[in-house]
N, CA, C and O atoms as CSV, one atom per row, in Angstrom:
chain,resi,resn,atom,element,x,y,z
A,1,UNK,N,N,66.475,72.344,64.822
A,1,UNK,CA,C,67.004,72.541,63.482
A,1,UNK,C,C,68.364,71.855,63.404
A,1,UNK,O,O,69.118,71.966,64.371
A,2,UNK,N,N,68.840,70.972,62.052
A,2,UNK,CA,C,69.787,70.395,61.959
A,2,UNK,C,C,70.690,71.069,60.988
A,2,UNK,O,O,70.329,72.206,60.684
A,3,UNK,N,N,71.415,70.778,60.616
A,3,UNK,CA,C,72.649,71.195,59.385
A,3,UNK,C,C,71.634,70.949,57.738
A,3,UNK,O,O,71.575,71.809,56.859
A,4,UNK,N,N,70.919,69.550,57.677
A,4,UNK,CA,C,70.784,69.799,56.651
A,4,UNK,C,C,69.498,70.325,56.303
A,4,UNK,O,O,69.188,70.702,55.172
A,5,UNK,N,N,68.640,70.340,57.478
A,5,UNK,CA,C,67.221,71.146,57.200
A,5,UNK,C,C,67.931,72.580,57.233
A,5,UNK,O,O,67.205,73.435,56.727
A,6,UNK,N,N,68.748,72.906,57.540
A,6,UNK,CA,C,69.028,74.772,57.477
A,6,UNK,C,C,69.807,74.939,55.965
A,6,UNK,O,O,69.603,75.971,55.326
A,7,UNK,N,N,70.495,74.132,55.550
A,7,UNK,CA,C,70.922,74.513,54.186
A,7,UNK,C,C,69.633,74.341,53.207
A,7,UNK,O,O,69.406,75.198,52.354
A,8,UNK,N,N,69.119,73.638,53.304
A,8,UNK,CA,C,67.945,73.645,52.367
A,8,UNK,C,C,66.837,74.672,52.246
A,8,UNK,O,O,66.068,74.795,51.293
A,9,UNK,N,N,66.880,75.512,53.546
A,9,UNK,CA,C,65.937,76.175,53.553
A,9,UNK,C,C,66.450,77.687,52.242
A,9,UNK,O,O,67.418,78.016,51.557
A,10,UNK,N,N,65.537,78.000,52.448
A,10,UNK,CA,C,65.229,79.549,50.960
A,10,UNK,C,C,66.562,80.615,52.567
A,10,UNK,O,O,66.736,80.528,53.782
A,11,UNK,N,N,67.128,81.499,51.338
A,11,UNK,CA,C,67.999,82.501,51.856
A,11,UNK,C,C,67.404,83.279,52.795
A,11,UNK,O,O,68.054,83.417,53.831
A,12,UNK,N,N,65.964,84.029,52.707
A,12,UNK,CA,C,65.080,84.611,53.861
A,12,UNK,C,C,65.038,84.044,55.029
A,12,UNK,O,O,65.247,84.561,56.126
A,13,UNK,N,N,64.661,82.574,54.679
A,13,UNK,CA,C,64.641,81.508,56.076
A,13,UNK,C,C,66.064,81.492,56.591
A,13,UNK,O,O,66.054,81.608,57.816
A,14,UNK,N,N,67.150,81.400,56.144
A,14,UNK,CA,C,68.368,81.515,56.503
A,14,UNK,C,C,68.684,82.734,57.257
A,14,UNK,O,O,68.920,82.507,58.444
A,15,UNK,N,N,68.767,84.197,56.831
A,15,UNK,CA,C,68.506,84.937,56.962
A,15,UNK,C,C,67.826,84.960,58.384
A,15,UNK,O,O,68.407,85.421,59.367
A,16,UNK,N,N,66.557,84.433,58.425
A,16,UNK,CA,C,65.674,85.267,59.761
A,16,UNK,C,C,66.106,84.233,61.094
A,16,UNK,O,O,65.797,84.401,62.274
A,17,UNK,N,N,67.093,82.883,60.373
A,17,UNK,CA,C,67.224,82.231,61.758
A,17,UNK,C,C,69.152,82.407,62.066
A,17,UNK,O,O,69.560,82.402,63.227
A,18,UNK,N,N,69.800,82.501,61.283
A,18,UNK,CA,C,71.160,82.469,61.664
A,18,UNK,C,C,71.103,83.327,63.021
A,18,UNK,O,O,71.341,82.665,64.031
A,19,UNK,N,N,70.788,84.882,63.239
A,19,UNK,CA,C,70.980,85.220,64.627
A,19,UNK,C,C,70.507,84.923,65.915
A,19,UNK,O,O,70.647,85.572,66.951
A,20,UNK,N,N,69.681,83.404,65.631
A,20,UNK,CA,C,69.090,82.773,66.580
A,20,UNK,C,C,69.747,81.871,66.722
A,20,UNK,O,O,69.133,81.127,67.486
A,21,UNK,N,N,70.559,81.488,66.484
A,21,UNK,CA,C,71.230,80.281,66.445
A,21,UNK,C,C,72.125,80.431,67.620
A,21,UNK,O,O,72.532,81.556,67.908
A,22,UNK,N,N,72.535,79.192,68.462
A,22,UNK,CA,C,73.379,79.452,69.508
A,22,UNK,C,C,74.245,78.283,69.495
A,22,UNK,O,O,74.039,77.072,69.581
A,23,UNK,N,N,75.539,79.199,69.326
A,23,UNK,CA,C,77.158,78.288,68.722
A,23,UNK,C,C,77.202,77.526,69.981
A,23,UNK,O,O,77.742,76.495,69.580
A,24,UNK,N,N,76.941,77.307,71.539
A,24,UNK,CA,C,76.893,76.486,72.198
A,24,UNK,C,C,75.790,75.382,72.852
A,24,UNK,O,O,75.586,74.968,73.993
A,25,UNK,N,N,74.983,75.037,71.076
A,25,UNK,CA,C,74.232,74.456,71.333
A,25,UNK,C,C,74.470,73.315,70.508
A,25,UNK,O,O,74.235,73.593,69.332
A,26,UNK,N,N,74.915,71.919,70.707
A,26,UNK,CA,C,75.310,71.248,69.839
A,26,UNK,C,C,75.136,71.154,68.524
A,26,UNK,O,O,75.995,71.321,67.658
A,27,UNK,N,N,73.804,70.835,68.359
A,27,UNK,CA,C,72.913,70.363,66.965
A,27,UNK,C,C,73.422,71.841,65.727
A,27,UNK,O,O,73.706,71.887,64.530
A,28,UNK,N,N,73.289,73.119,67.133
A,28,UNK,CA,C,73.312,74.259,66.240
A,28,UNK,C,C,74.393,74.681,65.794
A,28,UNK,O,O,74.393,75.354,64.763
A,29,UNK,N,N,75.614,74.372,66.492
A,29,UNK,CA,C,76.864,74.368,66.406
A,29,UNK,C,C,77.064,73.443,64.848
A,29,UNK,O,O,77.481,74.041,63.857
A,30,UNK,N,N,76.826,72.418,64.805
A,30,UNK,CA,C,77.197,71.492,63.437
A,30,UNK,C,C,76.288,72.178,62.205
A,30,UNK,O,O,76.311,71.707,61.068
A,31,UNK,N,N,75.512,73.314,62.558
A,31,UNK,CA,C,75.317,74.419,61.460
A,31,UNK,C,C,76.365,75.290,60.975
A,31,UNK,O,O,76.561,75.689,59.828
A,32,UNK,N,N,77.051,75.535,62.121
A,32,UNK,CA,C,77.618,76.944,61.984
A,32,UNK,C,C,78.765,75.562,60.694
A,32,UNK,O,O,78.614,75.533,59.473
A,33,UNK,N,N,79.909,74.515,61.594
A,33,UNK,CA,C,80.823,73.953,61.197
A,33,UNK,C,C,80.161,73.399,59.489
A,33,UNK,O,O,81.023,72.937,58.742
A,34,UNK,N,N,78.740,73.457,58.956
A,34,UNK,CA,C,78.543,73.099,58.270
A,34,UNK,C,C,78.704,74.463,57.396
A,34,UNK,O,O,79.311,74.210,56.355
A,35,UNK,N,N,78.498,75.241,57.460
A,35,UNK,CA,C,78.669,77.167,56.591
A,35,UNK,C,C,79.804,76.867,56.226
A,35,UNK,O,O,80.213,76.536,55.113
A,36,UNK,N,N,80.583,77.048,57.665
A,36,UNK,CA,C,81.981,76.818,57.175
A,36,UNK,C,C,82.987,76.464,56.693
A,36,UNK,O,O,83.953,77.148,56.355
A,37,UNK,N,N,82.750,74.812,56.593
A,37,UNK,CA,C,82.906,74.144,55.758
A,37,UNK,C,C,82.494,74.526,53.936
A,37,UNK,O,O,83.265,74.852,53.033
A,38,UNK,N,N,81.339,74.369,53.917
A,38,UNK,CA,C,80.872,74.806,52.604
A,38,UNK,C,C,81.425,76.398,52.064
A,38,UNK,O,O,81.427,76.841,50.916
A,39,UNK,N,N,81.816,76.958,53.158
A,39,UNK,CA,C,82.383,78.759,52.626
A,39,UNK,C,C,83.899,78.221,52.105
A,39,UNK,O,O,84.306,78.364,50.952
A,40,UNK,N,N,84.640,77.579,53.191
A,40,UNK,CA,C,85.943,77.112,52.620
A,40,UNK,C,C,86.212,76.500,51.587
A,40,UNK,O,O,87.319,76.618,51.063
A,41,UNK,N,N,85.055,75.560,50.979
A,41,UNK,CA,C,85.127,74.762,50.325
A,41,UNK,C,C,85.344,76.005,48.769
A,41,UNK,O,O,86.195,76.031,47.880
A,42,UNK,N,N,84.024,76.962,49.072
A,42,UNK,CA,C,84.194,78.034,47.998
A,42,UNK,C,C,85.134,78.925,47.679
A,42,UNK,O,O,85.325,79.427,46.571
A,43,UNK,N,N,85.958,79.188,49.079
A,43,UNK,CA,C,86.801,80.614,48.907
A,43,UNK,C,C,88.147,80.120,50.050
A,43,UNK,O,O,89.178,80.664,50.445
A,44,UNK,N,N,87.806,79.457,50.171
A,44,UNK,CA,C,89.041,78.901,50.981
A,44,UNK,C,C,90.138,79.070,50.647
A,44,UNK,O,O,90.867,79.279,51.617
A,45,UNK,N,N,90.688,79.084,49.615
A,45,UNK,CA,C,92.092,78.627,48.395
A,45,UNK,C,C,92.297,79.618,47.974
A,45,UNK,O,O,93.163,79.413,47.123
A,46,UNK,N,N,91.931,81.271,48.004
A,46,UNK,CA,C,91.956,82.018,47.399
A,46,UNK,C,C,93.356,82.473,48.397
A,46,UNK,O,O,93.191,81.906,49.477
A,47,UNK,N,N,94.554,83.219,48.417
A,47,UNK,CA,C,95.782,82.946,48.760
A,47,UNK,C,C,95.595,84.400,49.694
A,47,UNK,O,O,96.612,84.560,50.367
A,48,UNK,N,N,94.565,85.517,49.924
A,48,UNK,CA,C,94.485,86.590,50.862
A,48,UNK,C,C,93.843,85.992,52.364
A,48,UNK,O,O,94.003,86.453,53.494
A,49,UNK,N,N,93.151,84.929,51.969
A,49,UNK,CA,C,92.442,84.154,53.391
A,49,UNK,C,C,93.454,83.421,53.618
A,49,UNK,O,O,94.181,82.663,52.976
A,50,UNK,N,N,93.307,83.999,55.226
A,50,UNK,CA,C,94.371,83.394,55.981
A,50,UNK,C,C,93.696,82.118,56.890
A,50,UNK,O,O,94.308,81.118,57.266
A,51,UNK,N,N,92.162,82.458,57.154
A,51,UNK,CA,C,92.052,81.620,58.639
A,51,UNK,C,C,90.015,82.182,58.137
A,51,UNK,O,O,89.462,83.096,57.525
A,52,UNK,N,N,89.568,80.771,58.988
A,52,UNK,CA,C,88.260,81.182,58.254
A,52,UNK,C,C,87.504,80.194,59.550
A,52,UNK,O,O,87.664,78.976,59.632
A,53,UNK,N,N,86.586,81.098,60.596
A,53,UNK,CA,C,85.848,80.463,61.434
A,53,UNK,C,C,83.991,81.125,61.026
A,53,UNK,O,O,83.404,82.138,60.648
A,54,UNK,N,N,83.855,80.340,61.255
A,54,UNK,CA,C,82.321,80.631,61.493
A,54,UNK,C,C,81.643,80.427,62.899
A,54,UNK,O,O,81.789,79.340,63.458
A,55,UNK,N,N,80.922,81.409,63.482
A,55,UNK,CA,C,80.781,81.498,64.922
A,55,UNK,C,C,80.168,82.874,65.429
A,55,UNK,O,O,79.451,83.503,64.650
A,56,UNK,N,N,80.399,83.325,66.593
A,56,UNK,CA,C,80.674,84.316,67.088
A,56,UNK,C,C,81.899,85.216,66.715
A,56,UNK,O,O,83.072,84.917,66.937
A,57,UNK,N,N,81.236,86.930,65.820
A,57,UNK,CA,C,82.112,87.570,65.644
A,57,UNK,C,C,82.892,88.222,66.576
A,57,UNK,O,O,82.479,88.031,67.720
A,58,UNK,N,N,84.128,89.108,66.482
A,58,UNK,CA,C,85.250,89.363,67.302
A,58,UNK,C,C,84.668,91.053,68.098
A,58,UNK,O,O,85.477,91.810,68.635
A,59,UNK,N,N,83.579,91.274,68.030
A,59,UNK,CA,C,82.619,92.219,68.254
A,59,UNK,C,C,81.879,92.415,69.137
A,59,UNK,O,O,81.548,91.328,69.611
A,60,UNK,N,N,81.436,93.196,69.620
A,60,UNK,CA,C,80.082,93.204,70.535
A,60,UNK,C,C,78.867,92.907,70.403
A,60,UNK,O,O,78.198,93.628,69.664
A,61,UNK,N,N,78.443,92.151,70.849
A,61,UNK,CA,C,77.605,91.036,70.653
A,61,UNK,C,C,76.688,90.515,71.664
A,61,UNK,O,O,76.496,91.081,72.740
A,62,UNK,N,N,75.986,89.160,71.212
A,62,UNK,CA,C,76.263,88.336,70.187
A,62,UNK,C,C,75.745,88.763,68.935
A,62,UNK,O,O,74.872,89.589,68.670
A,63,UNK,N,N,76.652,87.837,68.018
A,63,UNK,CA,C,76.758,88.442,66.412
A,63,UNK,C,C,77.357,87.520,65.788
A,63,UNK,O,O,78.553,87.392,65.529
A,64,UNK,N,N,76.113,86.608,65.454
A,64,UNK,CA,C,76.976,84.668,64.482
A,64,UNK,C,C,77.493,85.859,62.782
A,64,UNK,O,O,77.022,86.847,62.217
A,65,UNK,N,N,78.740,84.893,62.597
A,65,UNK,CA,C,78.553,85.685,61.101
A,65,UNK,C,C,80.173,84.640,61.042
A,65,UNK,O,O,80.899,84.238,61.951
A,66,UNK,N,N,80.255,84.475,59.428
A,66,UNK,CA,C,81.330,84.190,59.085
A,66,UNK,C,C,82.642,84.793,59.296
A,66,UNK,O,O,82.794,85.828,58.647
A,67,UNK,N,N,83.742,84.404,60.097
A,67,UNK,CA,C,84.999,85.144,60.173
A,67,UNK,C,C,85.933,85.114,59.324
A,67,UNK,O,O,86.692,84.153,59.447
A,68,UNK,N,N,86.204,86.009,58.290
A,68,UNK,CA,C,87.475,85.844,56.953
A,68,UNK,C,C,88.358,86.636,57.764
A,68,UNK,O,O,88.115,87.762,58.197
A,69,UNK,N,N,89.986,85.579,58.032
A,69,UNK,CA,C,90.853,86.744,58.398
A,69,UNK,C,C,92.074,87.132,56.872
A,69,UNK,O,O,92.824,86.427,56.197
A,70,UNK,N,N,91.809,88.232,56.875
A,70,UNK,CA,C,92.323,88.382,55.354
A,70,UNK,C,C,94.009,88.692,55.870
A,70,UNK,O,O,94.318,89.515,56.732
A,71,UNK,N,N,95.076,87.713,55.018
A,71,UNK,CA,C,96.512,88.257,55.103
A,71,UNK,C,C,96.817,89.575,55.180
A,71,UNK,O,O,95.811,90.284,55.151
A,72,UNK,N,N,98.078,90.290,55.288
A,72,UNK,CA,C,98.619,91.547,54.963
A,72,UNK,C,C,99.638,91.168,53.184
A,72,UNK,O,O,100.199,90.153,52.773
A,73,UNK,N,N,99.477,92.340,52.682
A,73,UNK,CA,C,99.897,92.288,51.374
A,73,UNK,C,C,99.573,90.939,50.380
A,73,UNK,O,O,100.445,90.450,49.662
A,74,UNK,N,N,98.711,90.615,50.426
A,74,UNK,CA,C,98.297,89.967,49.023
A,74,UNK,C,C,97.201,89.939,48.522
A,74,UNK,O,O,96.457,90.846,48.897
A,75,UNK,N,N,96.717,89.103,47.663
A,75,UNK,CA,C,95.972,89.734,46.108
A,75,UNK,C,C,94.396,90.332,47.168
A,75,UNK,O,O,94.132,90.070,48.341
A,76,UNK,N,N,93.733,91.057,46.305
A,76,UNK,CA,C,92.678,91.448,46.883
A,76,UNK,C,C,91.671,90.564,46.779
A,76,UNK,O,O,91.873,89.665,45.963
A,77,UNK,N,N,90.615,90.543,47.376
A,77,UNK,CA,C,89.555,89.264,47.170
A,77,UNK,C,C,88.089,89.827,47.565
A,77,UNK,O,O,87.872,90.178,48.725
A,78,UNK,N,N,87.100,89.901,46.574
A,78,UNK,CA,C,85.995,90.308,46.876
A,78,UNK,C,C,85.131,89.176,47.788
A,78,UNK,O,O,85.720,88.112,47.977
A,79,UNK,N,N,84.019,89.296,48.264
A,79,UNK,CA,C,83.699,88.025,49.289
A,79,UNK,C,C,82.106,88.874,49.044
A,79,UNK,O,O,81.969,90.096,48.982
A,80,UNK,N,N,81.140,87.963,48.947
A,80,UNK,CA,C,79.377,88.543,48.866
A,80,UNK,C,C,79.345,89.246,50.602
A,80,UNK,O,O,80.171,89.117,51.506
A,81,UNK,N,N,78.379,89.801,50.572
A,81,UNK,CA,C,78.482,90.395,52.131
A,81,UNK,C,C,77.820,89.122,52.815
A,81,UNK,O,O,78.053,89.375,53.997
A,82,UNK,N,N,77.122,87.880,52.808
A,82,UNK,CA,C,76.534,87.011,53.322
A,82,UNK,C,C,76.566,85.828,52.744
A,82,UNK,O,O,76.640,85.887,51.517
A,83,UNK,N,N,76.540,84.921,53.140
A,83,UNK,CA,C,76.749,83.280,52.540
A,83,UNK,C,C,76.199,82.117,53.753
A,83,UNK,O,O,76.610,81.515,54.744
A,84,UNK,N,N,74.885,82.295,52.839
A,84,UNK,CA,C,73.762,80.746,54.048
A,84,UNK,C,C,73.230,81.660,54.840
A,84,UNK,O,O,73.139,81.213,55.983
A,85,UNK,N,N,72.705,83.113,54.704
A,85,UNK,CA,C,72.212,83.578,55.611
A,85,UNK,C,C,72.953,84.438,56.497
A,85,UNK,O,O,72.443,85.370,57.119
A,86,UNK,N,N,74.741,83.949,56.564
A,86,UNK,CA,C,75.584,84.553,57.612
A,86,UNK,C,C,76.293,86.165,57.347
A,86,UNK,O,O,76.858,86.355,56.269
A,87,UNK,N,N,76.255,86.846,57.968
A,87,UNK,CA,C,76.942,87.762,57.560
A,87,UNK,C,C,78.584,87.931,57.618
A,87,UNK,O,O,79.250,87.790,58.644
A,88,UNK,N,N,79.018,88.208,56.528
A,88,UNK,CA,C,80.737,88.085,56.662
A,88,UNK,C,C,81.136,89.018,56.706
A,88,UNK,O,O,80.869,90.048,56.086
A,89,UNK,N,N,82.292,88.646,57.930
A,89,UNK,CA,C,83.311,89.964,58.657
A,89,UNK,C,C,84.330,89.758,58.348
A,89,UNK,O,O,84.911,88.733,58.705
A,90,UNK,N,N,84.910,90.727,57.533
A,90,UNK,CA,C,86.373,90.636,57.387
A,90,UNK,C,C,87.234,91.045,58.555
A,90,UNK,O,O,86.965,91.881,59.417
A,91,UNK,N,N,88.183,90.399,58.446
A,91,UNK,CA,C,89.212,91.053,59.933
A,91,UNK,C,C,90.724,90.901,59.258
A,91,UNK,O,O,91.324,89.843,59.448
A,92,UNK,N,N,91.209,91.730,58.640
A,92,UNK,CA,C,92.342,91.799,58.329
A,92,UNK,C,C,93.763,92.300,59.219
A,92,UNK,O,O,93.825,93.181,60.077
A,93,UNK,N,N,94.810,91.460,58.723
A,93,UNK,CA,C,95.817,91.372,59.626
A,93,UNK,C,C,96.419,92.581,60.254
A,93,UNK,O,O,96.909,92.488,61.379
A,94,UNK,N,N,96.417,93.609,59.662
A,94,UNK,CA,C,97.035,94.462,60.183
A,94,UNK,C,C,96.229,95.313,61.087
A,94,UNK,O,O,96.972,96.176,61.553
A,95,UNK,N,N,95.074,95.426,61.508
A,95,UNK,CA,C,94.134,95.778,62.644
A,95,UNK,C,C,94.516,94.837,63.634
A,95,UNK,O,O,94.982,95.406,64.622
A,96,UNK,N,N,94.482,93.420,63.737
A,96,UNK,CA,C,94.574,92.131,64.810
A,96,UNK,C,C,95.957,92.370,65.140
A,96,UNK,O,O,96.365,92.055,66.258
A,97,UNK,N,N,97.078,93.138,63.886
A,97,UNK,CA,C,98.366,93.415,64.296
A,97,UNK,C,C,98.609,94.230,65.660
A,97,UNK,O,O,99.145,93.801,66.682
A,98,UNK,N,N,97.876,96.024,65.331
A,98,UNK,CA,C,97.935,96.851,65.926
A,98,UNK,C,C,96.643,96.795,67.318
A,98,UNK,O,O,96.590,97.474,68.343
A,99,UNK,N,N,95.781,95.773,66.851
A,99,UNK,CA,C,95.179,95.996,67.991
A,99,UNK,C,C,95.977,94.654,69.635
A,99,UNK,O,O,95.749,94.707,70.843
A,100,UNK,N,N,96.691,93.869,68.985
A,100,UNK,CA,C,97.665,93.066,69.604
A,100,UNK,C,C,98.146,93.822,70.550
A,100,UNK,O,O,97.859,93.787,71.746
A,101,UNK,N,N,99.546,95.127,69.515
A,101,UNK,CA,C,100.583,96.083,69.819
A,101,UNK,C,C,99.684,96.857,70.696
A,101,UNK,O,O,100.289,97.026,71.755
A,102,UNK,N,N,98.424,97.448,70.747
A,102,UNK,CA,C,98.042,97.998,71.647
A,102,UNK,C,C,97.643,97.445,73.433
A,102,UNK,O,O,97.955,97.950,74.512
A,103,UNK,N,N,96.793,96.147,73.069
A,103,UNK,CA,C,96.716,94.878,74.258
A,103,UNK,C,C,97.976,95.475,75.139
A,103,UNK,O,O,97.892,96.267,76.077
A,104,UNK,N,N,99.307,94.810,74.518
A,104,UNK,CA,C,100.376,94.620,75.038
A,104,UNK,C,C,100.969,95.919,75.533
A,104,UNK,O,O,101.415,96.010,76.676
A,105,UNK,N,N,100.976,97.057,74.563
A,105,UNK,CA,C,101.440,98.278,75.638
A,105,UNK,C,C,100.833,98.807,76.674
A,105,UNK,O,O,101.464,99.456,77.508
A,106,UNK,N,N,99.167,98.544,76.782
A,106,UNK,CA,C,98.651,98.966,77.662
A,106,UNK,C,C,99.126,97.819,79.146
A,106,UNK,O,O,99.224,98.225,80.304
A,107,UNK,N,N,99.329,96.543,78.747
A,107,UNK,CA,C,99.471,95.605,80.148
A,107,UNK,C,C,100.957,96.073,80.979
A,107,UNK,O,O,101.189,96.038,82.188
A,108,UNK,N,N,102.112,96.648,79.497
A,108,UNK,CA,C,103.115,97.296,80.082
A,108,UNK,C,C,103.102,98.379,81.005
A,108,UNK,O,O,103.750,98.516,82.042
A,109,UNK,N,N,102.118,99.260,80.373
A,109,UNK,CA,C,102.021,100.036,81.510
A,109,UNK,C,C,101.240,99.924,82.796
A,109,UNK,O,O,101.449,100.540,83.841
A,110,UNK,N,N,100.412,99.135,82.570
A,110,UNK,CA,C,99.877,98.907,84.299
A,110,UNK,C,C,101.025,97.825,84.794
A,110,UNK,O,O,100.560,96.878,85.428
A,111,UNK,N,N,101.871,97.825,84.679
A,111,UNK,CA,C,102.998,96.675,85.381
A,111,UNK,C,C,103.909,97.329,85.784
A,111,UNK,O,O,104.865,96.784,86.334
């Protein structure tokens, strides 16, 4: 499967193959960079998205799905729960904040 036989296909077909897909497989990889592209292209500019990968989510897994990392304090932004089949995860800043602050106090204390 290529980038442009997977956009063409019907949302079901999208749907039943995105979690088959494997981000370290070349051909399949220029799927994912192709979502992503086309998601940015849609919602990219909206001023709460900070950072926007498509791939492997930040989760237990594996779990392909669009990554929106949403800013702290600005405008709110609705997003469809899926786009090309992918499912989108929001990850907003102030979780990646505190889950950072946590990383780091725990390495303090084993030191």
């Amino acid at each position: 499967m290529n980038k442009s036989k997977f956009i063409k296909l019907n949302l079901d077909e999208k749907k039943s193959i995105c979690q088959k897909l494997n981000p370290y497989d070349k051909t399949e990889w220029d799927i994912f960079k192709e979502v992503e592209k086309l998601f940015i292209i849609k919602y990219g500019k909206h001023e709460a998205i900070d950072k926007i990968f498509c791939g492997l989510a930040p989760i237990m897994g594996p779990f392909n799905s669009i990554n929106v990392y949403i800013a702290k304090n600005r405008k709110r932004i609705d997003l469809p729960a899926e786009f090309h089949g992918f499912p989108i995860f929001k990850i907003y800043e102030s979780k990646t904040k505190n889950y950072k602050n946590m990383i780091e106090n725990d390495e303090k204390r084993n030191n």
